[in-house]
PAMIDO-468183 format. One record per atom (N, C-alpha, C): residue in three letters; x, y, z. Coordinates in steps of 0.02 Angstrom, whole numbers, plus 32768, in hexadecimal, padded with zeros to 4 digits. Example, Ala and Ser with C-alpha at 12.3 -4.5 7.8 and 13.67 -1.06 7.14 Angstrom:
ALA82947EE48186
ALA82677F1F8186
ALA82947F5B8186
SER82827F908162
SER82AC7FCB8165
SER82858002818A
END
This chain:
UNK2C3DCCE6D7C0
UNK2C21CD0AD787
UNK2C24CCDDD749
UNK2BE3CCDDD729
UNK2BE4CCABD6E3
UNK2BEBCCD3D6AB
UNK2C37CCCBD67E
UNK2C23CCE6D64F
UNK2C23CCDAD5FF
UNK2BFDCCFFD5D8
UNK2BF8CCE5D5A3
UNK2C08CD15D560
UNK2C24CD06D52E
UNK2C49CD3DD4FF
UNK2C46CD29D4C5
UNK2C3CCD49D46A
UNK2C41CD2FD43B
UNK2C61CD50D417
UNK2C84CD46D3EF
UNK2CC0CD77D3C5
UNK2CADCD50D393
UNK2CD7CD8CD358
UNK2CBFCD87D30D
UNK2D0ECD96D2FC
UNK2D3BCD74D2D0
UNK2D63CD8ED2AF
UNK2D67CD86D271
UNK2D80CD8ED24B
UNK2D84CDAAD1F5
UNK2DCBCDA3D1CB
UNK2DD5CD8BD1AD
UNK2E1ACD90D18A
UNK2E07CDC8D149
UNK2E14CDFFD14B
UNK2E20CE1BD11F
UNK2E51CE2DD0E7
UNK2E60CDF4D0CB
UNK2E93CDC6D0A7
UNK2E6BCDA1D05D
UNK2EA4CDA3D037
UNK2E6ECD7FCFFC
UNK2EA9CD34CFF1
UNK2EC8CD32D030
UNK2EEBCCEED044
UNK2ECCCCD0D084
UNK2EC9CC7FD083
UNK2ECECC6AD0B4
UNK2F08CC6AD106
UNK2EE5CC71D148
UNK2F26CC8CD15C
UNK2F00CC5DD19F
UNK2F53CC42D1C3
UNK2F53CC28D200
UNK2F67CC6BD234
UNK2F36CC59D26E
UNK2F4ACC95D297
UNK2F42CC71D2DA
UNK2F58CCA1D304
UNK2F3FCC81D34F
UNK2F18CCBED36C
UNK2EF4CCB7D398
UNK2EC5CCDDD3A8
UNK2EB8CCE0D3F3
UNK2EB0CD15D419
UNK2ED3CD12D456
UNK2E9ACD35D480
UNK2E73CD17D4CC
UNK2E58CD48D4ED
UNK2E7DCD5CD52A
UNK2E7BCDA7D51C
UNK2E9FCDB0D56E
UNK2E84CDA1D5A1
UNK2E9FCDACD5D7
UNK2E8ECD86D613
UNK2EB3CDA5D650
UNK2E97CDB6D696
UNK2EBFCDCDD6BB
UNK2EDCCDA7D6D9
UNK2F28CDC9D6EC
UNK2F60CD93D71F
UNK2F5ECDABD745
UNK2F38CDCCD778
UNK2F5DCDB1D7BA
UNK2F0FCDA2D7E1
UNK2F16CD72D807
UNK2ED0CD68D836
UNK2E9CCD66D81D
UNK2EAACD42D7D6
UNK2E60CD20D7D7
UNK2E66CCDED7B2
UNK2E34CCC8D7C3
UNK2E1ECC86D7C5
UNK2DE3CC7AD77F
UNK2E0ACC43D74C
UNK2DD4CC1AD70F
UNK2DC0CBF3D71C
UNK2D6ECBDBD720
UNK2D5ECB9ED725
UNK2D2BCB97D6FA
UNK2D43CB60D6CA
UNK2D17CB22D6AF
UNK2D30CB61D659
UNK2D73CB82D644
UNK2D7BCBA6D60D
UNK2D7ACB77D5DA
UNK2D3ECB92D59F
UNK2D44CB78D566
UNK2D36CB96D526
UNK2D56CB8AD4ED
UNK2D54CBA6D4A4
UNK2D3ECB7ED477
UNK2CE1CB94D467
UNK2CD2CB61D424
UNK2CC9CBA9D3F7
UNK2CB3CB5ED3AC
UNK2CC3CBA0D36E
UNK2C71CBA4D35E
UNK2C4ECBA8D32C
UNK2C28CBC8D309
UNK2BF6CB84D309
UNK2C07CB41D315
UNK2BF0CAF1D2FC
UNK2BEACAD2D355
UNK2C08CB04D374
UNK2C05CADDD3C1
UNK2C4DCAAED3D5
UNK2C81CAA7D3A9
UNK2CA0CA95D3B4
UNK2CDCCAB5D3F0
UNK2CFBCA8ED40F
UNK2D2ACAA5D43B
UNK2D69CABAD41C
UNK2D89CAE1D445
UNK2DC8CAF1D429
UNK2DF1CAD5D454
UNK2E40CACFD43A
UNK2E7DCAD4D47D
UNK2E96CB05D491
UNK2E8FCB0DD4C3
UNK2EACCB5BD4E0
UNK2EE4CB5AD510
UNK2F1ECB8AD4F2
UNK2F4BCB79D517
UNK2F58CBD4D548
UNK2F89CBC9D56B
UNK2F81CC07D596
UNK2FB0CC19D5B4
UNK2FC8CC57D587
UNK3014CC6CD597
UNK3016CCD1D5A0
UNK3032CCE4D5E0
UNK3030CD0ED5E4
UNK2FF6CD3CD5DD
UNK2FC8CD27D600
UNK2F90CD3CD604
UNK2F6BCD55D5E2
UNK2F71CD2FD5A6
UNK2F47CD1CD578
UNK2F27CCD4D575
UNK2EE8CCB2D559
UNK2ECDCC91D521
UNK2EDCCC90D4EB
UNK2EFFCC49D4C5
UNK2F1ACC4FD485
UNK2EF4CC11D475
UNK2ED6CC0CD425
UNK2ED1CBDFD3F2
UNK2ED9CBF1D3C2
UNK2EDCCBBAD391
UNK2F09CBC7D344
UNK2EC5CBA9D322
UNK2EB7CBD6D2F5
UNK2E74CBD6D2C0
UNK2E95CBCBD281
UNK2E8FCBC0D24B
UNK2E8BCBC0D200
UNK2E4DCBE2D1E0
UNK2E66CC26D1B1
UNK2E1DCC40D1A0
UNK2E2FCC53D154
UNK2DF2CC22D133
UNK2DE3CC36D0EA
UNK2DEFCC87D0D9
UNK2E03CC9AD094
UNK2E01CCE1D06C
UNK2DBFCD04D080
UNK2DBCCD36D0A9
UNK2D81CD57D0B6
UNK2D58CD36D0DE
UNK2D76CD09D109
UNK2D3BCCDED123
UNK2D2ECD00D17C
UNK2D02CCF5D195
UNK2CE9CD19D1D5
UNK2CDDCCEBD1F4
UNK2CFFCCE3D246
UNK2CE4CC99D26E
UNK2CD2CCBAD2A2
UNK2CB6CC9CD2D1
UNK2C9ACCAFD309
UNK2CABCC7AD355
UNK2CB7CC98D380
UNK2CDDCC62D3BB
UNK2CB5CC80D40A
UNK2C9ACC4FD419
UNK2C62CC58D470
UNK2C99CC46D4A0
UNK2CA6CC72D4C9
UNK2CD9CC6DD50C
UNK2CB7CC6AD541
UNK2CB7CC37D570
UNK2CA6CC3DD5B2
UNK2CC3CC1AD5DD
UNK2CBECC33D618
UNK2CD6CC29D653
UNK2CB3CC44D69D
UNK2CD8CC2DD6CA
UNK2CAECC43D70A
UNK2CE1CC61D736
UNK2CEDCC86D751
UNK2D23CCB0D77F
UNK2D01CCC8D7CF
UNK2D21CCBBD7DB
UNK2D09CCC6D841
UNK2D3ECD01D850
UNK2D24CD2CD882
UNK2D52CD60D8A7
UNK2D17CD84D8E4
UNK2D3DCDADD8EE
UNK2D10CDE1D92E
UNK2D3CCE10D92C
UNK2D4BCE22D904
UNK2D4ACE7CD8F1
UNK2D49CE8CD8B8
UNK2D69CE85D87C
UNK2D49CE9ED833
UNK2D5DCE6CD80A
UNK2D29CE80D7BF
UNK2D38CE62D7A1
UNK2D48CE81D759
UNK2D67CE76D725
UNK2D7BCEAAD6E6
UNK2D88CE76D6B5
UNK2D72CE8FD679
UNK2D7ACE61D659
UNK2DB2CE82D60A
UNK2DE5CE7FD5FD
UNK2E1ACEA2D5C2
UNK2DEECEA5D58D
UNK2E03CEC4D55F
UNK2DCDCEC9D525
UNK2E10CEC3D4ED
UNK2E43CED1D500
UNK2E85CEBED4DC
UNK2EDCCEB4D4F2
UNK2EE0CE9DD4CE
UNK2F2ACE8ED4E4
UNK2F5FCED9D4E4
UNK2F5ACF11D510
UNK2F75CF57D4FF
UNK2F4ACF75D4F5
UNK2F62CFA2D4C9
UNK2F25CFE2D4A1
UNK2F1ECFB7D459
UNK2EE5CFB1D454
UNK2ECCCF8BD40D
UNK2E7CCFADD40E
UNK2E66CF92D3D5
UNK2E28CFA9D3AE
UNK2DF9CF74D3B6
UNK2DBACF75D3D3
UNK2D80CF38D3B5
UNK2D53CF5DD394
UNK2D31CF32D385
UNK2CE5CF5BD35A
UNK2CAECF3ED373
UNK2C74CF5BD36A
UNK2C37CF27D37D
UNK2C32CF11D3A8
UNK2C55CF39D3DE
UNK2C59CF08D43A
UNK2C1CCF2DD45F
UNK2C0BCEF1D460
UNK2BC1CEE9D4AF
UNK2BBCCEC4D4D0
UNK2BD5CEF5D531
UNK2BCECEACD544
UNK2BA3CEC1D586
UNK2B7DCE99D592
UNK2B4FCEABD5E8
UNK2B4CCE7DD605
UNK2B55CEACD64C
UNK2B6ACE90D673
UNK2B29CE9DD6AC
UNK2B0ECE42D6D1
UNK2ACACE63D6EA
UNK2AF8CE2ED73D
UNK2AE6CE5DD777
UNK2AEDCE37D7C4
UNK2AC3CE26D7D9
UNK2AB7CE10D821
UNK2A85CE0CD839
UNK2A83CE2DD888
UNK2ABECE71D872
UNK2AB9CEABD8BC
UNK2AC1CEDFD899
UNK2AA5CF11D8C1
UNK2A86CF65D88D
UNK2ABECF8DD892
UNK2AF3CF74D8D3
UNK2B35CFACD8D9
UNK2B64CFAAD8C4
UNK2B73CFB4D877
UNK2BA8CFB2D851
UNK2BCACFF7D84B
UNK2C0CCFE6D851
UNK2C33D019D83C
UNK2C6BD007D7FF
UNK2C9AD048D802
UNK2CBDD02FD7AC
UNK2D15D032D7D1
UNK2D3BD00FD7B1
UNK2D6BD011D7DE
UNK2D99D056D7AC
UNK2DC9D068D7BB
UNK2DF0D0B2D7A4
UNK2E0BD08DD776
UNK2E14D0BCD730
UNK2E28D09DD6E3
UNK2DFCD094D6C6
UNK2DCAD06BD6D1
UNK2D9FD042D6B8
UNK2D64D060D69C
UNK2D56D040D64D
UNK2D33D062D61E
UNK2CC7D053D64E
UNK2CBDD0A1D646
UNK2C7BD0B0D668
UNK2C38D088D62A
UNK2C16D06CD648
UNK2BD3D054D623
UNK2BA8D07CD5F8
UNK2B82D05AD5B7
UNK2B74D096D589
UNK2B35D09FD5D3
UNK2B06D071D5D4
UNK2ADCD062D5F4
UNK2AD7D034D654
UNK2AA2D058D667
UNK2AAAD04ED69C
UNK2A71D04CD6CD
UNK2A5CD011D6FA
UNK2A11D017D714
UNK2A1CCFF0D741
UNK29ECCFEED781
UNK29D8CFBED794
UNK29B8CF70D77C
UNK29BACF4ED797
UNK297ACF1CD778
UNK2973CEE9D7A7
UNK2934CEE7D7C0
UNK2922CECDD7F2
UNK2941CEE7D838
UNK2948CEA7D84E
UNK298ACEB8D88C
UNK29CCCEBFD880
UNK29E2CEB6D83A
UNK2A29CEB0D81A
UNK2A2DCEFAD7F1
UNK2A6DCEE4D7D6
UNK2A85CF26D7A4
UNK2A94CEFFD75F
UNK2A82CF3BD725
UNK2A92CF10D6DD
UNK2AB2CF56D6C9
UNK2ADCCF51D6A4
UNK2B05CF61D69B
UNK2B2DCF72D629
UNK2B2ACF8DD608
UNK2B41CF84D5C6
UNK2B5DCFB3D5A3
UNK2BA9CF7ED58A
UNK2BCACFA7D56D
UNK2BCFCFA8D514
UNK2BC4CFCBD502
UNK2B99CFE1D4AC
UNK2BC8CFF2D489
UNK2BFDCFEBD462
UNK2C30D00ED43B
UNK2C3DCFF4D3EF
UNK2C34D029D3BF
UNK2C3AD015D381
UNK2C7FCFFED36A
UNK2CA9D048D373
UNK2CE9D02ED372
UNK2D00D062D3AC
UNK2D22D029D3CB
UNK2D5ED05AD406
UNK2DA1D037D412
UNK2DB6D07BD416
UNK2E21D068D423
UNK2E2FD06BD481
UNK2E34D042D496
UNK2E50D040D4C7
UNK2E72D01AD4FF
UNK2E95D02AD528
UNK2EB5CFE2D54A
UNK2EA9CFE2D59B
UNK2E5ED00FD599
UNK2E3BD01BD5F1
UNK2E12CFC6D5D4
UNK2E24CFACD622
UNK2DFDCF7ED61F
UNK2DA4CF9BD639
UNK2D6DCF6BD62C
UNK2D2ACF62D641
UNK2D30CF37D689
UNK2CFCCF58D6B7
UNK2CFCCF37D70F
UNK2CDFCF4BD732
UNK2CC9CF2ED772
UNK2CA9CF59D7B0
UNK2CBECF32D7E7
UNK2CBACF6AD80A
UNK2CCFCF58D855
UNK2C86CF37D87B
UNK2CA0CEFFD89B
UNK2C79CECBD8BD
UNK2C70CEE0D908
UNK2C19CEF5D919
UNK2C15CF05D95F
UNK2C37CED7D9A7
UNK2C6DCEDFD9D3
UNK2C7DCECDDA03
UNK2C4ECEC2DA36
UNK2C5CCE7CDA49
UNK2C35CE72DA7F
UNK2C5CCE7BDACB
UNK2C10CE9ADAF2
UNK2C37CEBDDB1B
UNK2C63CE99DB51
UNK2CA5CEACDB59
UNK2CCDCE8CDB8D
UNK2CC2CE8FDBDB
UNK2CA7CE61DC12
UNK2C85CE62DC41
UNK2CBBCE85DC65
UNK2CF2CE63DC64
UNK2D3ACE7EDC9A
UNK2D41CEC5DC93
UNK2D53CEE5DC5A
UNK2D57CF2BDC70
UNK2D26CF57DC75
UNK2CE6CF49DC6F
UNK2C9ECF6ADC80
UNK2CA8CF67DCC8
UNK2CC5CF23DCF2
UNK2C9ECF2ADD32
UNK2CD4CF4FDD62
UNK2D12CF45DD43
UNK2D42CF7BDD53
UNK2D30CFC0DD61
UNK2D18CFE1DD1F
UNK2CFFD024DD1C
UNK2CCDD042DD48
UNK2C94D002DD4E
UNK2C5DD026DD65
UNK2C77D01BDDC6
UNK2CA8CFE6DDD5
UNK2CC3CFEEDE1E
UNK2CD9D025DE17
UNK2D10D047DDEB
UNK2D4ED083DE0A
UNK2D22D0BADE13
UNK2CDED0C2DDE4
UNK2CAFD0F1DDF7
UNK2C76D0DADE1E
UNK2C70D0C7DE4A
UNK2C46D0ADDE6F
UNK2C42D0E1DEBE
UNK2C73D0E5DED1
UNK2C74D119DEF2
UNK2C50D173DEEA
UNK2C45D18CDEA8
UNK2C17D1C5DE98
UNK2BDAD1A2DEA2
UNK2BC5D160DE8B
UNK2B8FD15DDE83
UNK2B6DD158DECE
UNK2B93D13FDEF7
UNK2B95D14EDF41
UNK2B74D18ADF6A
UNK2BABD1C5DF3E
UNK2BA1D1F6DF6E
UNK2B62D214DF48
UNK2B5BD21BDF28
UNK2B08D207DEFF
UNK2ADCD1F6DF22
UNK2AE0D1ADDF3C
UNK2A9BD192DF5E
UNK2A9FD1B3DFAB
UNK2ADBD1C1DFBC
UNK2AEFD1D6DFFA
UNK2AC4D217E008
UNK2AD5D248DFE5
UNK2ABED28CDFDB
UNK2A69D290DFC4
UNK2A48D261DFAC
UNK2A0DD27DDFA4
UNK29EDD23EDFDB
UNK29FBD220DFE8
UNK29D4D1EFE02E
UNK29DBD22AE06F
UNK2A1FD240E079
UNK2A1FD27AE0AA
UNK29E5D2B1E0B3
UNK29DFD2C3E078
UNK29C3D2F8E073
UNK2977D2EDE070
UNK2969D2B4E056
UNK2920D2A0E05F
UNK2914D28EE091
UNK2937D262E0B5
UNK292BD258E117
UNK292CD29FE12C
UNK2962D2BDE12C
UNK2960D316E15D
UNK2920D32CE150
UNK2902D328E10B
UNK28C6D348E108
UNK2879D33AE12C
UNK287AD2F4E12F
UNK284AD2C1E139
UNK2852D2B0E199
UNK2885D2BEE1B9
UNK2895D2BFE1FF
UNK28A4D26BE208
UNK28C5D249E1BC
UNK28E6D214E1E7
UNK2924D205E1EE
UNK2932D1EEE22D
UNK2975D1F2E24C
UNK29A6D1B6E240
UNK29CBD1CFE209
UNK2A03D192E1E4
UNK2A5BD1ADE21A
UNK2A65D160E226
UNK2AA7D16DE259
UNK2ADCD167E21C
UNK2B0ED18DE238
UNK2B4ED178E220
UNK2B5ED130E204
UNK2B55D110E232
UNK2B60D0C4E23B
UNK2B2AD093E1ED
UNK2AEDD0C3E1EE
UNK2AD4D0B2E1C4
UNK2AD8D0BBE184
UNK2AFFD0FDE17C
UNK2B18D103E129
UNK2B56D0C1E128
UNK2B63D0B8E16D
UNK2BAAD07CE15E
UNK2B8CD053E133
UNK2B4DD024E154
UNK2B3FD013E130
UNK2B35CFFDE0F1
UNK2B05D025E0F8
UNK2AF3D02EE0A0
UNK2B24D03AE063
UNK2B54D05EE078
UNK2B85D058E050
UNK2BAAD00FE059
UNK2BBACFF1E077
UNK2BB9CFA2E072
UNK2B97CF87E043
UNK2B3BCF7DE04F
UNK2B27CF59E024
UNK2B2BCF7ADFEE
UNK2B47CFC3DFDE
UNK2B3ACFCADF95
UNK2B77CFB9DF76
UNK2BA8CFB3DF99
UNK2BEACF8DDF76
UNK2BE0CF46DF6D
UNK2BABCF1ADF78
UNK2B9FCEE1DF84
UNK2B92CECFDF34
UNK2B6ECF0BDF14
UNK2B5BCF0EDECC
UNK2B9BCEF1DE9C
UNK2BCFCF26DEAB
UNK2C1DCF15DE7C
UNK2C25CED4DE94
UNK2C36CEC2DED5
UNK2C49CE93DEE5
UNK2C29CE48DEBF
UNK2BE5CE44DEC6
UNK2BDDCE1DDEAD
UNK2BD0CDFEDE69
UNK2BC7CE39DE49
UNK2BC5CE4ADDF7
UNK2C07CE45DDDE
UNK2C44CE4ADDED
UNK2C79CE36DDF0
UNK2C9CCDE7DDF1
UNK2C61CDD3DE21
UNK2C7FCD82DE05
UNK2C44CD66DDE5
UNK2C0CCD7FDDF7
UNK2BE5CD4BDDD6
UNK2BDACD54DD80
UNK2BEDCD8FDD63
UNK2BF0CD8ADD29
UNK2C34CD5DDD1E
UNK2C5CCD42DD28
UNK2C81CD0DDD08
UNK2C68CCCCDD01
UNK2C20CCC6DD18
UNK2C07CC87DD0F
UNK2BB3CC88DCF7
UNK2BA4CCCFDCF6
UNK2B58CCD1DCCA
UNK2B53CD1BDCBD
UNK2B34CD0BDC70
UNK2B30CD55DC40
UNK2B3CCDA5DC6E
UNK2B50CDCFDC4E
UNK2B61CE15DC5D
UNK2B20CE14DC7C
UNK2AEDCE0EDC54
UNK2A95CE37DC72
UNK2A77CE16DCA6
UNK2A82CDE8DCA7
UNK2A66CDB9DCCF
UNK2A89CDBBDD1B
UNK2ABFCDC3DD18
UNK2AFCCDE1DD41
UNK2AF2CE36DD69
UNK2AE0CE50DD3A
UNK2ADDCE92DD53
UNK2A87CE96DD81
UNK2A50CE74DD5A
UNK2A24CE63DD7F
UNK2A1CCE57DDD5
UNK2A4ECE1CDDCD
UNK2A4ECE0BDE18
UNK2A78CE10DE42
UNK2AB3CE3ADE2F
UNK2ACACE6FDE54
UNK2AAACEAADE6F
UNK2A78CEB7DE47
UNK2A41CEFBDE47
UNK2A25CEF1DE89
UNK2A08CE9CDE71
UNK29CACE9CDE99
UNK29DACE93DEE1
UNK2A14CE80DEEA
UNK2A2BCE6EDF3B
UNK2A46CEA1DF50
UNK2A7CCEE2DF2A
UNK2A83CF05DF63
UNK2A2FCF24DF75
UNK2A19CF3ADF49
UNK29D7CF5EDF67
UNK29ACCF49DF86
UNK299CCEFFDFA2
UNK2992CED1DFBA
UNK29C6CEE2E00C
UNK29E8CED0E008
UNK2A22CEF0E04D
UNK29FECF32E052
UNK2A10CF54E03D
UNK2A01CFA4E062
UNK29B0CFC4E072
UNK2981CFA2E03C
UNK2944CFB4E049
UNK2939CF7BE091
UNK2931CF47E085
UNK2919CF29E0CC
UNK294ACF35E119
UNK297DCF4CE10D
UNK299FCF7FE14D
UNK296DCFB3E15B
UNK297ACFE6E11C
UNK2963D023E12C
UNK2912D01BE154
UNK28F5CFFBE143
UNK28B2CFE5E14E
UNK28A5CFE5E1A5
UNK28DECFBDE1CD
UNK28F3CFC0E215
UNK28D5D000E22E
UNK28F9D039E205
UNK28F8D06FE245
UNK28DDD0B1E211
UNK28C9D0AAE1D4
UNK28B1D0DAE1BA
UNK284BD0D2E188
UNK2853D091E1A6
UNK2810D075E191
UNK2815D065E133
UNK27E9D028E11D
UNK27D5D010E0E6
UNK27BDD051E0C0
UNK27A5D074E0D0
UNK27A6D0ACE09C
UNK27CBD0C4E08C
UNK27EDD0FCE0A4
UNK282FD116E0A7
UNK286BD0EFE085
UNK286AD0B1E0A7
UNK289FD07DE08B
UNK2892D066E037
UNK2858D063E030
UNK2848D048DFF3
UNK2851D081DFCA
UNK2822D0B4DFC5
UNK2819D100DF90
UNK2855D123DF87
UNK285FD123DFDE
UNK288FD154DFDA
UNK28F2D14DDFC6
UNK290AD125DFEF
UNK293DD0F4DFF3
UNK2959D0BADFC5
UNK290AD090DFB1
UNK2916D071DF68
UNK2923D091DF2D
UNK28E3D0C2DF24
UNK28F7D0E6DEED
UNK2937D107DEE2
UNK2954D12DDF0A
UNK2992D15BDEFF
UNK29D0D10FDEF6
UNK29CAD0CCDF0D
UNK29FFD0ACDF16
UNK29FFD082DEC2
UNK29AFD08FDE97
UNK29AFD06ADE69
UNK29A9D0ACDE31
UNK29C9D0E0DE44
UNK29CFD118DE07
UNK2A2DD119DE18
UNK2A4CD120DE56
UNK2A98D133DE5D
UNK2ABBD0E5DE60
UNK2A92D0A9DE5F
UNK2AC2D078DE72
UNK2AB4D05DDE18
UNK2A62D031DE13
UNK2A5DD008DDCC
UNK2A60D03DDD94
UNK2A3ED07DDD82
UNK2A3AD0A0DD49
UNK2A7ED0CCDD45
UNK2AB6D0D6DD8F
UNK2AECD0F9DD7B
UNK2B16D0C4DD69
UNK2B0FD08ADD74
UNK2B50D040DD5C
UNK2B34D029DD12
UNK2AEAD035DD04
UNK2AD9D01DDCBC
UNK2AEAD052DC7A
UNK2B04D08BDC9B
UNK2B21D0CFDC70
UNK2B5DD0B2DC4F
UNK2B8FD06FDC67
UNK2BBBD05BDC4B
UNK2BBAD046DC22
UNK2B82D021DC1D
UNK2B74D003DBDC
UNK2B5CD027DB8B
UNK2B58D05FDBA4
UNK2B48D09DDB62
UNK2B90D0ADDB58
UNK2BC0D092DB3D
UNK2C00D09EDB1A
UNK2C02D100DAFA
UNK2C2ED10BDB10
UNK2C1FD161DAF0
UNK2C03D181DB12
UNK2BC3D167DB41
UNK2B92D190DB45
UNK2B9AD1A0DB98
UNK2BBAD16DDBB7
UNK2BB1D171DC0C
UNK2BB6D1B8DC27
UNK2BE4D1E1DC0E
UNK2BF7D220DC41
UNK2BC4D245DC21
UNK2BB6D249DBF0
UNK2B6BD277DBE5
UNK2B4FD25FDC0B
UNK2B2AD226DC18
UNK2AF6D1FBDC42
UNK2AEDD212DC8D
UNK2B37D1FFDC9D
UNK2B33D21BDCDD
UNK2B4DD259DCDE
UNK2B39D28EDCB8
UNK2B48D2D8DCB7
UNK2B09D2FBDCCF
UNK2AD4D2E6DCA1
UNK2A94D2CEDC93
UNK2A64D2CCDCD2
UNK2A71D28ADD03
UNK2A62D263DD2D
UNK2A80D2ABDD67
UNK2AB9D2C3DD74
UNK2AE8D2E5DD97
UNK2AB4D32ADDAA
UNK2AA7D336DD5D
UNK2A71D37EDD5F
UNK2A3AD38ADD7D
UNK2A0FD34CDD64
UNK29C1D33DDD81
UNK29CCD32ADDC5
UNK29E7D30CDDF7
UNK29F4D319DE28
UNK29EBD342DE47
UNK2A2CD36DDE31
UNK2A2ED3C5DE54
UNK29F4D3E8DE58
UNK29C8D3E3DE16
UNK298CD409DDFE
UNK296AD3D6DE2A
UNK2957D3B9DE48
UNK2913D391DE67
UNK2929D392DEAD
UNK2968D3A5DEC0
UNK297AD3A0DF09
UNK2965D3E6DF24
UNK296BD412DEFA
UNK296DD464DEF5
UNK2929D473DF00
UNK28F1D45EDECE
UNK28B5D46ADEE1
UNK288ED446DF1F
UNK28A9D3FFDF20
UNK2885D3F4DF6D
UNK28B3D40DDFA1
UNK28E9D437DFAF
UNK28FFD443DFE3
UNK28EED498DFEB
UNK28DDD4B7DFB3
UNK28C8D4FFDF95
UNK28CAD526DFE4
UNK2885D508E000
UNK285DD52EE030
UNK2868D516E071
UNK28A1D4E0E06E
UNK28BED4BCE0AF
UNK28E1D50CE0D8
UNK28C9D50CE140
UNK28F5D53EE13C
UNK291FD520E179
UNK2968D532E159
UNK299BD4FFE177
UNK29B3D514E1BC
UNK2995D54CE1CF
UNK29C1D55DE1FD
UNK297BD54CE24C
UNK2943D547E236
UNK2925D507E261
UNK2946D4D5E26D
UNK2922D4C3E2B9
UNK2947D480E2E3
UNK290ED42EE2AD
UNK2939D3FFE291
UNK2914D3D2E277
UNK28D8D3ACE27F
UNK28CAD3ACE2B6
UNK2897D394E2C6
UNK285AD3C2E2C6
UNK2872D406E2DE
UNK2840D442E2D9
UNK2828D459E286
UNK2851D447E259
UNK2848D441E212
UNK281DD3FFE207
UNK2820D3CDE215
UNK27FCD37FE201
UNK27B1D386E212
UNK27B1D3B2E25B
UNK2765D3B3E275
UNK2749D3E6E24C
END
């Protein structure tokens, strides 16, 4: 983050007065780079740095007003805040905006809320407007996390099994209907290659991107199970029928992880429309016919 700041101070004194002049600064976990203090002429200051503060020592004429540009550059990956005083103190005339270049900002707890607030572009801008305010909440936002591959692929294995009995339960029921004859041996199967998905999404994201990773995990178990199924239930069937249900309960129920918050709605969602679409094509099924006498 680059940033840039200008302060105005004032001796309201009809003496000349030496002072030191101090920006706060946070201590713990973070990082200054390239910090510097010029005055009003471009000149540099010396800045020394004690207790987490910025200190320099000014000399200012009877009534005289100087002005001092602070910048610096700070790195992190989770927030950033910037003090506005040393405690509870007073500024005046503070504006400061703050523009990113990602739209999902949040504010961290304490921390004084923006007068203003928008998108812009693909980023967020951000401004805080105050004539005079007393306070010792710092200004900040919380920095979007990028997502951690390891415990995503954790999650979407320990639930991998519903998504199972998912593909399990509506491939059944669309063969029973259709008169094709899936063995025991063949759900073995398939549940094989669909564990083939975790399995391999599991290591191969430690060596190329989450998406790119989840891709070709996708594409091979369904790849395994459609060209099996194909053997003994034909390229149609295998493809429409078998693909589809394995690329709604295997890729769109493992990509629900990635909606943070949102997965168990998702697959609440996903859980429902099921029921409701299994219900109407099985409506007029009558079960207590021999299967084959139903198919013809």
């Amino acid at each position: 983050m680059d940033y840039q700041g200008r302060y105005a101070f004032v001796n309201p004194t009809d003496e000349p007065q030496s002072v030191t002049l101090g920006f706060p600064l946070e201590s713990e976990n973070t990082v200054y780079d390239g910090f510097e203090v010029r005055d009003e002429k471009g000149a540099a200051r010396e800045v020394t740095f004690c207790a987490g503060t910025a200190r320099w020592a000014e000399d200012f004429a009877p009534r005289q007003r100087r002005e001092f540009a602070v910048r610096y550059r700070s790195r992190g990956t989770a927030t950033w805040k910037h003090r506005l005083t040393e405690g509870t103190g007073q500024v005046k005339n503070f504006r400061l905006t703050l523009v990113t270049n990602f739209p999902n900002v949040d504010f961290p707890p304490g921390s004084i809320s923006p007068s203003r607030h928008a998108r812009a572009g693909g980023g967020w801008r951000g401004e805080w407007d105050f004539q005079s305010l007393v306070a010792n909440a710092p200004i900040g936002i919380v920095l979007p996390e990028r997502l951690n591959p390891g415990p995503l692929a954790s999650r979407i294995t320990f639930f991998a099994p519903v998504g199972l009995l998912f593909f399990f339960f509506v491939v059944a029921i669309l063969a029973d209907a259709q008169g094709k004859g899936i063995h025991p041996m063949n759900y073995f199967f398939f549940g094989c290659a669909f564990f083939a998905f975790h399995l391999l999404f599991a290591y191969v994201v430690d060596h190329v991107a989450i998406l790119p990773s989840f891709a070709i995990a996708s594409a091979t178990s369904i790849f395994l199970v459609v060209s099996y199924a194909r053997l003994f239930t034909g390229w149609r069937f295998a493809l429409r029928q078998i693909g589809l249900a394995q690329l709604l309960y295997l890729v769109l129920f493992s990509y629900t992880f990635f909606w943070q918050g949102f997965t168990g709605l998702a697959i609440t969602i996903g859980a429902i429309l099921t029921l409701f679409v299994m219900m109407q094509y099985t409506g007029r099924a009558k079960w207590d016919e021999p299967r084959l006498e139903r198919a013809a």
